[in-house]
C-alpha positions as CSV (number, residue, x, y, z in Angstrom):
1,X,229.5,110.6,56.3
2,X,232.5,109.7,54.5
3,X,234.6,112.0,56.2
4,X,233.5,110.3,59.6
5,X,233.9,106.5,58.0
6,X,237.6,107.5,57.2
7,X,238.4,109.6,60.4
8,X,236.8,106.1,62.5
9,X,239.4,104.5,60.5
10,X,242.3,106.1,61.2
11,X,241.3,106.5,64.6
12,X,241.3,102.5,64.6
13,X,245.0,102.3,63.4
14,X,246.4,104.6,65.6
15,X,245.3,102.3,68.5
16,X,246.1,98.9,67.0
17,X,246.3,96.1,68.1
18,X,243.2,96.8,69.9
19,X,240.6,95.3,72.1
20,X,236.6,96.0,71.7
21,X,234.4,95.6,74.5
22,X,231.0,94.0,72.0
23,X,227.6,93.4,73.2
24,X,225.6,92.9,69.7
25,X,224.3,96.5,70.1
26,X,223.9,98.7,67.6
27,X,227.0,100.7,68.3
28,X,229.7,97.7,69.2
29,X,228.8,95.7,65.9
30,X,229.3,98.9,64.0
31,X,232.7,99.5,66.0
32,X,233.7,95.8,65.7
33,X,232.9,95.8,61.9
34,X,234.4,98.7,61.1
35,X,237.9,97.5,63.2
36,X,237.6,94.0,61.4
37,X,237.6,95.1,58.1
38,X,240.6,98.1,59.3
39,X,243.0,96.1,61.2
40,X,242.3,92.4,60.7
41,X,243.3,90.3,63.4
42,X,244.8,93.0,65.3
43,X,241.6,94.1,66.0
44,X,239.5,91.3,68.9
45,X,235.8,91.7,70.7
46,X,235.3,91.0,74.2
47,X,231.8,90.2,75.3
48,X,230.6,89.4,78.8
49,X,229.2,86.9,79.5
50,X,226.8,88.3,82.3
51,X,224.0,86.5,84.8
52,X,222.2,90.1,83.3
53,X,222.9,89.2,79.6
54,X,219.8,87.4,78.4
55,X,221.4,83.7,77.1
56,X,219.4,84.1,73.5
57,X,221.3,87.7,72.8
58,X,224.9,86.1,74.0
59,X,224.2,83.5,70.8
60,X,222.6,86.1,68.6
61,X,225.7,88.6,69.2
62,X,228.3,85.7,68.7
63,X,226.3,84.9,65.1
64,X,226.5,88.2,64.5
65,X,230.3,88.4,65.0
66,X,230.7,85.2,62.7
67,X,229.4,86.9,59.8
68,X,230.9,90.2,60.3
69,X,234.1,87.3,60.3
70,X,235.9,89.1,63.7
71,X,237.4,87.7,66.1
72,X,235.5,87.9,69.8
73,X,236.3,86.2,73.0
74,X,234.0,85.4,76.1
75,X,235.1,86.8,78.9
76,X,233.0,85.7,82.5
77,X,232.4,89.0,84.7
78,X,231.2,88.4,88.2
79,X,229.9,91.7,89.1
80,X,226.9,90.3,90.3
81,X,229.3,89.1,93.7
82,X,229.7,92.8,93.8
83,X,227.4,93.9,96.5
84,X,227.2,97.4,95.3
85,X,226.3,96.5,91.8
86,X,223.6,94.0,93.6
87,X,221.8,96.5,95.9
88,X,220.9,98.0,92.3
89,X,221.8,102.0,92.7
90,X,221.5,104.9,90.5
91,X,225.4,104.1,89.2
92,X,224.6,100.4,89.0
93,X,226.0,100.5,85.6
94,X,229.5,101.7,86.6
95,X,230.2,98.9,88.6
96,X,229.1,96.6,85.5
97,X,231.7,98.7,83.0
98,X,234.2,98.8,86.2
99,X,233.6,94.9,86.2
100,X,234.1,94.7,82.4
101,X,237.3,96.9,81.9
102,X,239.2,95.3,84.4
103,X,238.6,92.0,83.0
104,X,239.3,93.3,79.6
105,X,242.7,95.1,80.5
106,X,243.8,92.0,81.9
107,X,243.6,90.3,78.8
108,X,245.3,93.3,77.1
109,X,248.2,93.2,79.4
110,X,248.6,89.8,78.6
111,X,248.3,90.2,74.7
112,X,250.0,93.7,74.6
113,X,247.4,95.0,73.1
114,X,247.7,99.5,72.7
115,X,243.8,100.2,73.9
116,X,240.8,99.1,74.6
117,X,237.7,100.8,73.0
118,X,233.6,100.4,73.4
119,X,231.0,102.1,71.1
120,X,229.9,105.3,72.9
121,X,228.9,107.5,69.8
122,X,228.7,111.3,69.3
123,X,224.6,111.9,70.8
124,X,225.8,109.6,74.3
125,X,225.7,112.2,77.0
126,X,228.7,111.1,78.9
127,X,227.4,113.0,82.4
128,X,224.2,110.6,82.2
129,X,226.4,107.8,81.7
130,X,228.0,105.9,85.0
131,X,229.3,103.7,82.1
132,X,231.7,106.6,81.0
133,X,233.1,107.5,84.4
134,X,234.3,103.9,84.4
135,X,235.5,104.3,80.6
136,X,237.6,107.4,81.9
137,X,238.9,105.8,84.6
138,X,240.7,102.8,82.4
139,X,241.2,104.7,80.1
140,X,239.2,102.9,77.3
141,X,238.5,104.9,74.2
142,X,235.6,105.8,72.3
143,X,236.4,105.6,68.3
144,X,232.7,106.4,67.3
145,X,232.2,109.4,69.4
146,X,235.8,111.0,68.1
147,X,234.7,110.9,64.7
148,X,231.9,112.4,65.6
149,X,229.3,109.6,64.6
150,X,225.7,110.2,65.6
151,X,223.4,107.4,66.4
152,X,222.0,108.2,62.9
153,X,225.1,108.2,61.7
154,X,225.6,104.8,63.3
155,X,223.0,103.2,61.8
156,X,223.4,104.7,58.4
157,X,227.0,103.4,57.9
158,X,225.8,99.7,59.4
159,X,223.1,99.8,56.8
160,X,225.5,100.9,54.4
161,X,228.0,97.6,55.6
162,X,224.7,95.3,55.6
163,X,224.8,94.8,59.0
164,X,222.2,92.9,60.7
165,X,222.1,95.0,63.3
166,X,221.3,98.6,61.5
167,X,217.8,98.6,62.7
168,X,217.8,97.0,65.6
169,X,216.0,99.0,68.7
170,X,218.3,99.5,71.8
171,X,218.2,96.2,74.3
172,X,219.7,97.3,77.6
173,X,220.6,94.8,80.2
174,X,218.1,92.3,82.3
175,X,219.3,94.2,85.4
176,X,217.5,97.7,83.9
177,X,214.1,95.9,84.4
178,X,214.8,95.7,88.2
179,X,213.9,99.1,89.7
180,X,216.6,101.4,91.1
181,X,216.9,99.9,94.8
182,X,215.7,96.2,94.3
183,X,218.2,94.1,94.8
184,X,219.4,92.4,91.6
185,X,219.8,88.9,91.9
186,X,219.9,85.5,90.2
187,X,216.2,84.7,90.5
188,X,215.3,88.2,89.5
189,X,216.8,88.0,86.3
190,X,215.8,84.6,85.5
191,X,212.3,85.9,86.1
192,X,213.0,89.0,83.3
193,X,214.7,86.7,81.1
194,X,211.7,84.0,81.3
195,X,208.8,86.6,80.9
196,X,210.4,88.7,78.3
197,X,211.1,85.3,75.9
198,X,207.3,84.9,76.8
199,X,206.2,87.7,75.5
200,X,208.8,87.9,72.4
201,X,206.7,84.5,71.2
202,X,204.0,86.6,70.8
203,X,205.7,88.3,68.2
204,X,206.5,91.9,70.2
205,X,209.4,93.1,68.4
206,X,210.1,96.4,71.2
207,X,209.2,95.7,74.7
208,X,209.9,95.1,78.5
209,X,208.9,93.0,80.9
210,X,209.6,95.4,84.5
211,X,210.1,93.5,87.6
212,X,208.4,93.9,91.0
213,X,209.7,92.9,94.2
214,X,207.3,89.7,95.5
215,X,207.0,92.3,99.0
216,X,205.6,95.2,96.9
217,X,202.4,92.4,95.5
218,X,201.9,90.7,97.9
219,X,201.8,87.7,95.9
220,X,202.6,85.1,98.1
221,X,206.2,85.4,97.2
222,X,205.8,85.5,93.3
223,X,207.3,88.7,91.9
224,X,205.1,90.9,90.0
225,X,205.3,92.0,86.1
226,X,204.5,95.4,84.4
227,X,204.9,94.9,80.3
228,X,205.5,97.6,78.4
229,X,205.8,97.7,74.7
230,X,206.0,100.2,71.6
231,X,203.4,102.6,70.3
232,X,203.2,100.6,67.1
233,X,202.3,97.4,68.9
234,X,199.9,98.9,71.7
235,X,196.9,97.4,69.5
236,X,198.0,94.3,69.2
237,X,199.0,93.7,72.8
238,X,195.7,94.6,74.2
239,X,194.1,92.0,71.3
240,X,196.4,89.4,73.4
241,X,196.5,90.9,76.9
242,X,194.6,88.2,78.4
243,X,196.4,85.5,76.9
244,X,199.9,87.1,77.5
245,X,199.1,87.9,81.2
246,X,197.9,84.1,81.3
247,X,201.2,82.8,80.2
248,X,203.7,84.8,82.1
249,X,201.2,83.8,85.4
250,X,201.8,80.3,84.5
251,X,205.2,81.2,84.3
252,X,205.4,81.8,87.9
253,X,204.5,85.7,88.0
254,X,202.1,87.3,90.7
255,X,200.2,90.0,89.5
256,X,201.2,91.0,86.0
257,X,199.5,94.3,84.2
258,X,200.0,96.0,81.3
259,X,201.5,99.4,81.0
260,X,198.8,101.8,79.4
261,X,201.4,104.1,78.4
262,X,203.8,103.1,75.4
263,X,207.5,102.6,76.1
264,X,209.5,105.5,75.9
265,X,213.1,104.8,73.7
């Protein structure tokens, strides 16, 4: 592990001054952290500041950043406007990184910065990843992958650094609760983001909230709601199911139902 926390290093140097695209993740705070305490303030995070990025993880990412002590900037992406990111494809993500790159090597440009990097690590399969095409394209570099660090490996040197962040389960976008096909729009995601801070004041710790198009439940017009959430919390959500269904209803959801099967990480 030491061998990989020195070869990250170097890795960081060679690219300095560099910008990080950082989303609070696991990976990114690790990156950011690591590129902080290497190159000071040659070293800057970039974080989106998406209509799919729930508002409570934009704060929490930003406190995050303030007590690792780096530097990040919030940069508005519109991909959204982009109707091929909206009509929700297989590849939606690429448009998203596509969306974010571009915004990032304009600031780079403008601050002469050597690279741009984001925190793919060593277990991301790159082929399953649109994100990666779009990395390859911009030529954005992946620091924790070339030094070979695992996700375990990831999470071993955060805890090893005291970040907050060493344990924290994987939170993909808003837009990933929209199935593949549904549009993604504004109201959709308000609807995700609404219904899963429901359900996260029940004290679920790993979950989703899955969105169904109001034509699919036939609702009247109100979207419906599949919740899913982790083995280790099954019991507890069908203890509350009634209430929880009853408060994302009153919320403004159709049909809502639980997902008898535990989410799958």
């Amino acid at each position: 592990m030491l061998h990989k926390e020195r070869l990250l290093e170097e890795i960081l140097r060679r690219h300095a001054p560099l910008l990080i695209a950082y989303s609070g993740g696991v990976d990114s705070t690790l990156l950011l952290a690591v590129a902080h305490r290497t190159l000071g303030r040659n070293a800057t995070g970039i974080i989106a500041d998406s209509p799919s990025l729930p508002r409570a993880s934009l704060a929490e990412a930003l406190h995050v950043a303030e007590g690792i002590g780096a530097s990040v900037e919030v940069v508005a992406t519109t991909e959204l406007e982009d109707p091929r990111y909206a009509e929700n494809p297989m590849n939606r993500c690429y448009f998203c990184k596509a969306e974010l790159f571009t915004r990032m090597d304009q600031v780079a440009k403008e601050r002469k910065s050597a690279a741009i990097a984001y925190g793919e690590n060593a277990d991301d399969p790159a082929h399953l990843r649109p994100g990666s095409v779009a990395a390859a394209e911009f030529s954005v570099i992946a620091p924790l992958k070339e030094a070979g660090l695992t996700k375990a490996d990831v999470r071993a040197l955060s805890r090893k650094l005291g970040l907050p962040t060493a344990d924290a389960p994987a939170q993909p976008c808003l837009s990933s609760r929209i199935p593949h096909g549904t549009p993604v729009t504004r109201e959709a995601l308000d609807f995700v983001e609404r219904g899963e801070a429901i359900v996260r004041q029940f004290g679920f710790k790993v979950f989703r909230v899955r969105y169904r198009a109001p034509e699919a439940e036939g609702e009247l017009g109100r979207p419906g709601a599949r919740i899913q959430v982790d083995s280790g919390e099954m019991t507890r959500l069908e203890a509350t199911r009634h209430t929880v269904i009853a408060a994302l209803s009153a919320s403004g959801f159709g049909r809502v139902e639980i997902d008898p099967e535990p989410l799958k990480r």
